[in-house]
C-alpha positions as CSV (number, residue, x, y, z in Angstrom):
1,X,59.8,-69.0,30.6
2,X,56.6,-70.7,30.8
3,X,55.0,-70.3,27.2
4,X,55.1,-73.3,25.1
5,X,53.3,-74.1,21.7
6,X,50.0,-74.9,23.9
7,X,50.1,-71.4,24.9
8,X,48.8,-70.3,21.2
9,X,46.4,-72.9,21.4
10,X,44.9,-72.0,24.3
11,X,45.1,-68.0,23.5
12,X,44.8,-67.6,19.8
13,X,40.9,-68.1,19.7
14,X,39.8,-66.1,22.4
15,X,41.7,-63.2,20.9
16,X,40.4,-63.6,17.8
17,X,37.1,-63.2,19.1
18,X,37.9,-60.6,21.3
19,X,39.6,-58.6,17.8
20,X,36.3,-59.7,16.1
21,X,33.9,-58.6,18.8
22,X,35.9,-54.8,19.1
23,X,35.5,-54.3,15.8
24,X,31.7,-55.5,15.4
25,X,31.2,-52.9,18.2
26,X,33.3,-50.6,16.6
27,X,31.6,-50.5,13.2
28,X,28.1,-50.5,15.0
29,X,29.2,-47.1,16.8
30,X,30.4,-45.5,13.9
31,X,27.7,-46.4,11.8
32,X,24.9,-45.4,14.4
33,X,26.8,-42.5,15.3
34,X,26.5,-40.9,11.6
35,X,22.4,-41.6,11.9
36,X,20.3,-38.8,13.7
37,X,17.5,-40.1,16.1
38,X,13.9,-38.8,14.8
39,X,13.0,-37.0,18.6
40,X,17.0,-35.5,18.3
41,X,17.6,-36.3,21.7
42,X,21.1,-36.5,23.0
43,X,22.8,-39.4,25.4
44,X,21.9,-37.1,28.2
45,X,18.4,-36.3,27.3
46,X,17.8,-39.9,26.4
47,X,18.8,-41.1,29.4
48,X,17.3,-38.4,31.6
49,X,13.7,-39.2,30.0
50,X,14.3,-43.2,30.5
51,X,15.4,-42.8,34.5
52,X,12.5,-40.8,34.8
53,X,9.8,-43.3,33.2
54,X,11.7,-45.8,35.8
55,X,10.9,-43.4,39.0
56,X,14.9,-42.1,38.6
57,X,14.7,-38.6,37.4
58,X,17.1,-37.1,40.2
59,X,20.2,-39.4,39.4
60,X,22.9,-37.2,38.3
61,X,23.9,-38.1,34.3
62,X,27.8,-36.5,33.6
63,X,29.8,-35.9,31.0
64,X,33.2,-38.0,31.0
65,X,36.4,-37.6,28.6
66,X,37.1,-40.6,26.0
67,X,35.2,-42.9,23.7
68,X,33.1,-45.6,24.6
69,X,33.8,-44.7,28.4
70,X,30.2,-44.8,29.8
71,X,29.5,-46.3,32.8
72,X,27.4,-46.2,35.9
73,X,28.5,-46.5,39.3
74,X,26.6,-47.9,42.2
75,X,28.5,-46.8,44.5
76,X,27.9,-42.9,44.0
77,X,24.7,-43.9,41.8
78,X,25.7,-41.5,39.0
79,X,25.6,-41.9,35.2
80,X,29.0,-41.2,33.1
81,X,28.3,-40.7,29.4
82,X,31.0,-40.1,27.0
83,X,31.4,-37.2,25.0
84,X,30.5,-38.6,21.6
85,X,27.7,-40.0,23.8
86,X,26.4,-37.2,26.0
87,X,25.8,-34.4,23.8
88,X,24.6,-35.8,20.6
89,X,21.4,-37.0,19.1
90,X,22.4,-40.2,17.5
91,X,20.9,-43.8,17.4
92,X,24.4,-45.0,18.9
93,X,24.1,-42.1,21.2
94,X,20.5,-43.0,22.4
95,X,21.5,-47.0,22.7
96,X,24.6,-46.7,24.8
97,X,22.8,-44.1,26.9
98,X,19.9,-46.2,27.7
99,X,21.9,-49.2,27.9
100,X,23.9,-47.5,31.1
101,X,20.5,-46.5,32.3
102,X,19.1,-49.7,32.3
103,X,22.2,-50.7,35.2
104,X,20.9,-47.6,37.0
105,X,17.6,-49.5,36.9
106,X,19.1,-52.7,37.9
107,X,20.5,-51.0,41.1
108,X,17.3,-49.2,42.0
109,X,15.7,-52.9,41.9
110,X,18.3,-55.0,43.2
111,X,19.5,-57.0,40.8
112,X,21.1,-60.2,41.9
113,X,23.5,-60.6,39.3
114,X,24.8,-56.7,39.8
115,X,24.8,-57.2,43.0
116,X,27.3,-59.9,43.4
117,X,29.2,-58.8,40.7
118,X,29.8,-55.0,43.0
119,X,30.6,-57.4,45.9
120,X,33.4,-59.2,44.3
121,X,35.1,-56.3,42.5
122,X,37.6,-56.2,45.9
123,X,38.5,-59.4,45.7
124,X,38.7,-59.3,41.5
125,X,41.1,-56.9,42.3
126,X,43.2,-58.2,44.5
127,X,43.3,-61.5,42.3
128,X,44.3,-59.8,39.3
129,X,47.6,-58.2,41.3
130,X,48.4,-61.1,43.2
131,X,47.8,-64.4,41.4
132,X,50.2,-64.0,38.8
133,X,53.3,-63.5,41.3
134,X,51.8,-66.6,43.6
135,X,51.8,-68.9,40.4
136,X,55.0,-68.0,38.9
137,X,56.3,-68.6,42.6
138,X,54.9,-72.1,42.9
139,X,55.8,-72.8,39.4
140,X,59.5,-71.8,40.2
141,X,59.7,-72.9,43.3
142,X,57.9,-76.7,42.1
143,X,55.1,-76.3,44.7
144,X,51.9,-77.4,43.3
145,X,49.6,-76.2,46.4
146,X,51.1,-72.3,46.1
147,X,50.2,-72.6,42.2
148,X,47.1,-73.8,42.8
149,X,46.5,-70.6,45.0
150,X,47.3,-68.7,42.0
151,X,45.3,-70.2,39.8
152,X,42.4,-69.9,42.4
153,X,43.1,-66.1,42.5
154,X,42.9,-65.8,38.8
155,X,40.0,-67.5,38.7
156,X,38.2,-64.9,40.5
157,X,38.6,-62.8,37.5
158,X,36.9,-65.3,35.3
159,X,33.8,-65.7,37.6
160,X,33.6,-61.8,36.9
161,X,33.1,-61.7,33.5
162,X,31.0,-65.0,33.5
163,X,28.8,-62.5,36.0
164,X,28.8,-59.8,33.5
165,X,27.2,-61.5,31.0
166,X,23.9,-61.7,32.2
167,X,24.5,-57.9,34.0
168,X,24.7,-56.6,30.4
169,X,22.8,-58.7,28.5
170,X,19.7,-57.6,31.2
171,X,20.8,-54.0,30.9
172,X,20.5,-53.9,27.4
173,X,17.2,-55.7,27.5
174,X,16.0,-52.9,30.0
175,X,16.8,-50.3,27.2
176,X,15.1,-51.7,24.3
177,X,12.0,-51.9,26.4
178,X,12.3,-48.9,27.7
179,X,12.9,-47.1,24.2
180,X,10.0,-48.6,23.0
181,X,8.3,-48.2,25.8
182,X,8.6,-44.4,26.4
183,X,7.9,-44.0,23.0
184,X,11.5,-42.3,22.0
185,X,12.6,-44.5,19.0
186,X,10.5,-45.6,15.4
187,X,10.5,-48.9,14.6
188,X,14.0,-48.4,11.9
189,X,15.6,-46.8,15.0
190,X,14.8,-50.0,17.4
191,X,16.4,-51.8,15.3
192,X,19.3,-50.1,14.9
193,X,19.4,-49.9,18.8
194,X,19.1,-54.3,18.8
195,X,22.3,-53.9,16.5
196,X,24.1,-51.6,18.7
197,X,23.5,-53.1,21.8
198,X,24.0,-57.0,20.0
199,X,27.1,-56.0,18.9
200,X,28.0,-54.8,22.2
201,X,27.1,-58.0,24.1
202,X,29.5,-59.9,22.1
203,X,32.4,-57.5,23.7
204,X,31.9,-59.3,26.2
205,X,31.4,-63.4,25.4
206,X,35.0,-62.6,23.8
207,X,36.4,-61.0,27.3
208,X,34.5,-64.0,29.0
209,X,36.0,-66.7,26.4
210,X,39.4,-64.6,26.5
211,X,39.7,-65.1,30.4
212,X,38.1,-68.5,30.4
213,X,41.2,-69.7,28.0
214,X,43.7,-68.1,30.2
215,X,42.1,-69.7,33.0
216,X,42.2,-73.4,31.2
217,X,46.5,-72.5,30.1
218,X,47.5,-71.7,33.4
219,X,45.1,-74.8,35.0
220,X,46.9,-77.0,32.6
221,X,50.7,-75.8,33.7
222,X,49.8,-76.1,37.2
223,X,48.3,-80.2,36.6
224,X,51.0,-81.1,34.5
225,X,53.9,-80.0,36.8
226,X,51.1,-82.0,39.7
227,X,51.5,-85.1,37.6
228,X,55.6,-85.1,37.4
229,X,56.0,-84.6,40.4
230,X,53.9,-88.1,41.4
């Protein structure tokens, strides 16, 4: 009921982006996935030896199901590698690996940025399921203030992947030096590893450009029905 041509202005470019970014990412891993590392150490292994170097040897590293599903979580400080991750020796396998280790290392030294970012994921949340309904109810019901509360609500979401850019673009840092550091890639495979993780980063710019847009569409509903109604 509420898209209109400026909808597709507002929405087309951030998806582009977002299609261009998954499939930079997506050629990267496949690419860096077919290329053994010289030491053949798997995700796990990889990570393992960069936690230890960092004073982190004890933090449990587990396997998880899917593709591209690696994470680590603060809250249980454990490191989820996924299976095309975990188990093989790959350049892709040994930049995504020390990519999630270098969050591990950002917990163990509290990180600002992480920090904040773990603190608002409640509220992200509750954004994300409410704001929608509150602004489609102030825009049906012609109440400006309630829509404005919706769009305050969404925005919450934006601020979180404005505060994941410099989360992962520090994480990824952490794993280059750390590679080179410990001594575990040549200088071919470092580079490969700066492509990896590059492409990675622009994942997500394109989510933060993607939910800035959305953002901008739903500010500019809520201000024009503000000005017709003065």
């Amino acid at each position: 009921m509420y898209i209109n041509p400026s909808y597709f202005i507002f929405m087309i470019p951030g998806l582009l982006l977002m299609l261009w970014a998954q499939s930079r990412v997506q050629g990267a891993y496949k690419k860096y996935g077919a290329i053994p590392n010289t030491l053949g150490l798997t995700g796990a292994q990889t990570a393992h030896q960069v936690l230890q170097t960092a004073g982190l040897g004890n933090l449990p590293i587990k396997e998880i199901p899917g593709d591209l599903t690696d994470h680590y979580d603060p809250r249980d400080k454990t490191l989820s590698l996924s299976q095309g991750v975990y188990s093989r020796a790959s350049i892709a396998a040994m930049a995504v690996a020390a990519h999630e280790s270098g969050h591990a290392m950002q917990d163990a030294t509290g990180y600002t940025p992480l920090k904040f970012r773990s603190a608002i994921v409640p509220a992200v949340g509750f954004g994300s399921n409410v704001g929608y309904i509150v602004l489609i109810g102030g825009l049906l019901l012609q109440q400006p203030t309630v829509a404005w509360i919706g769009v305050g609500l969404f925005a919450l979401a934006t601020v979180f992947t404005l505060v994941t850019l410099p989360v992962e673009f520090n994480a990824s840092t952490r794993a280059k030096d750390a590679l080179r550091r410990a001594g575990l890639v040549t200088v071919d495979e470092a580079r490969g590893v700066d492509d990896m993780l590059n492409a990675a980063a622009w994942t997500y710019v394109a989510s933060f450009a993607s939910s800035l847009m959305t953002l901008l569409y739903y500010i500019s509903l809520v201000g024009g029905m503000s000005g017709r109604r003065r």
